[in-house]
C-alpha positions in Angstrom: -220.4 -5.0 9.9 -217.3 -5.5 7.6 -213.9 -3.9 8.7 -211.3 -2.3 6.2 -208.3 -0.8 6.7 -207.3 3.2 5.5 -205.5 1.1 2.4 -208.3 -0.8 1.4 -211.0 1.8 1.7 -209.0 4.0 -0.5 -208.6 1.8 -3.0 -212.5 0.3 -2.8 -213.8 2.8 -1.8 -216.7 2.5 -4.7 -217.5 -1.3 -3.6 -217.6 0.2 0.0 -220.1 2.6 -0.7 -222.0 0.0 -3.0 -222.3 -2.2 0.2 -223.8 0.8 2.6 -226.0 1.5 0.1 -227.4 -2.1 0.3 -227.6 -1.3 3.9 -224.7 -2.9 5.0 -222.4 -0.9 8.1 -219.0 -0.6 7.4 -216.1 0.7 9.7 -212.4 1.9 8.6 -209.3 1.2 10.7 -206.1 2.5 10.9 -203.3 0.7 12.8 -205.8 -1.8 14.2 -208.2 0.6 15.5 -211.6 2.0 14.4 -211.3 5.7 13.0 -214.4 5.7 11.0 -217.8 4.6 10.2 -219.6 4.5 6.7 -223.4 3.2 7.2 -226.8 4.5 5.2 -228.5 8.0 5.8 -231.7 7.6 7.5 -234.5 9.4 5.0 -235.1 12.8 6.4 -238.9 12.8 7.7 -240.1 16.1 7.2 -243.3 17.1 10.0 -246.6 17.4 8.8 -247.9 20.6 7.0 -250.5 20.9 10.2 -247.5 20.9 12.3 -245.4 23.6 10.5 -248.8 25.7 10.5 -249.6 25.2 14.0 -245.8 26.2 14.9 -246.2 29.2 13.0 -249.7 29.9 14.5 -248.2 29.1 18.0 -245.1 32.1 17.0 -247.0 34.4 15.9 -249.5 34.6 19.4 -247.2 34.2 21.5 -246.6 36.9 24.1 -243.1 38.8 24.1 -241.5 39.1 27.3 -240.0 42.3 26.8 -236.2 41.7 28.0 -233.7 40.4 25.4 -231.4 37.3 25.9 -228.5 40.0 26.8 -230.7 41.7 29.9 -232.2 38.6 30.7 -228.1 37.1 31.3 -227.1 40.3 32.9 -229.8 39.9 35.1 -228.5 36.3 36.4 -225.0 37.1 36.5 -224.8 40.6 38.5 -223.9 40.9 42.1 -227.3 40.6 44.3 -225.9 43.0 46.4 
């Protein structure tokens, strides 16, 4: 993990990204102390189509409980007298 200061990254900040894209993490600090963090994006994984369908599948069957998120808060928050 390779250090800069604010000065540096803004005037390298091409050669900074070059090194995170080779996989390298790099932090920015100002006045001595770390402020910020550059480092790779992790690939997205995206779930399996079977998964997606059996979410849907799962949705669709499902049984509605009849009382909507507004009634349902109401119902914890009024007096129980």
């Amino acid at each position: 993990m390779s250090i800069y200061s604010v000065a540096d990254a803004k005037s390298g900040l091409p050669k900074l990204i070059d090194r995170v894209l080779e996989g390298e993490e790099v932090v920015i600090s100002r006045h001595g102390k770390a402020v910020a963090e550059l480092r790779p994006i992790r690939p997205m994984v995206r779930p399996a189509a079977t998964t997606y369908g059996w979410l849907q599948e799962r949705r669709r069957v499902r049984k509605a409980i009849g009382t909507t998120s507004v009634e349902l808060l109401n119902q914890l928050y009024d007096d129980p007298d």
